[in-house]
N, C-alpha and C positions, 0 to 999 in steps of 0.2 A: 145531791147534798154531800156534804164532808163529815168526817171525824168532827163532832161539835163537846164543848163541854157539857156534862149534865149534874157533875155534883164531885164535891173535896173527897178524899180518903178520910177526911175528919167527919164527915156524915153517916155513913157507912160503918157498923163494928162487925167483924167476922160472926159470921153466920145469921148476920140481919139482911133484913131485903127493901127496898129503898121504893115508893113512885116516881115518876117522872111521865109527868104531864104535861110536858110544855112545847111535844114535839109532835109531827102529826100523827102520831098513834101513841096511845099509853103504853108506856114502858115501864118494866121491872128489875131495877139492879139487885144481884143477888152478890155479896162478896163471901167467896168461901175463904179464903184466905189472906194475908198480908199483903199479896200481890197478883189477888186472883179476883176480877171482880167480871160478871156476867148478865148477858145482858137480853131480854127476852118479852116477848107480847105482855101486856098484863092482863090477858083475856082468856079467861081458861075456856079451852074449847069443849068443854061439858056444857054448861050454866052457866056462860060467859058471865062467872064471876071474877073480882079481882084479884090478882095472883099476890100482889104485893102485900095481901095479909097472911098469906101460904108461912110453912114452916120448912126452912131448909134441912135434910136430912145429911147423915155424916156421908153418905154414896155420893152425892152433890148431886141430889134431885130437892125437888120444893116440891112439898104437896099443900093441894089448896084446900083451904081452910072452911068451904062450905060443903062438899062432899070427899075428901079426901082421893082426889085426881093426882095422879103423881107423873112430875114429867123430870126427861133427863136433861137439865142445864146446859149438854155439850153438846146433844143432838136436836134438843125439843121434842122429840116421840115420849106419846103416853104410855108409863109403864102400868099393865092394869087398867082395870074400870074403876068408874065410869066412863072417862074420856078415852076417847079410841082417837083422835085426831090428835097431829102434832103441833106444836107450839112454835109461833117463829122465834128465831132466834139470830142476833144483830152484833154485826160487830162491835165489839169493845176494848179499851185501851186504858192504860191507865200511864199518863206524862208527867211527872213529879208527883205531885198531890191529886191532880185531876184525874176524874172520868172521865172516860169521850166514849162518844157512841154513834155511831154510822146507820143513820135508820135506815140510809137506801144500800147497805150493804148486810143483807138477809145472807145467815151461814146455813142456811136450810131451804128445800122447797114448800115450806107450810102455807098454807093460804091464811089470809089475816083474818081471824076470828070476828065474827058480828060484835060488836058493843053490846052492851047490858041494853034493855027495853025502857028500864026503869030508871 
């Protein structure tokens, strides 16, 4: 796969975190800033809950929002417990207005987290 669109700068407001479902694994845009947007599993490897309803912190971690799991955006490693495994984390670009995102171009060795049960 390539660099694909996933979503406008106009979707996205700094320090919101975005879904994207439409690719073969869910994915979680996180924009820290004006020209900084990031791109990562949406499966937190605790309780493979969804990352995308996480809160992003001003260090540029997201922690997730059912047991408060904190991973770092640049690395995807668990900072703390619960989660002790890392998160993948996926190339990302941003070309005028657009996201793009490279699902087969993983910026980490994390293994891809099980999907929810439910």
């Amino acid at each position: 796969m390539t660099f694909v669109v996933v979503a406008n700068l106009d979707d996205l407001e700094v320090g919101d975190t975005m879904l994207v479902d439409d690719l073969r694994e869910p994915i979680c845009l996180i924009r820290l800033d004006d020209d900084d947007v990031r791109a990562i599993h949406d499966t937190c490897t605790h309780q493979q809950q969804p990352l995308h309803e996480g809160f992003v912190q001003p260090d540029d971690t997201l922690v997730c929002a059912a047991h408060a799991s904190r991973f770092d955006l640049s690395t995807g490693e668990a900072i703390g417990v619960p989660a002790v495994a890392p998160i993948p984390v996926y190339a990302c670009t941003i070309e005028g207005e657009a996201i793009l995102v490279d699902i087969d171009q993983q910026l980490n060795d994390a293994p891809i987290p099980h999907r929810p049960y439910h």
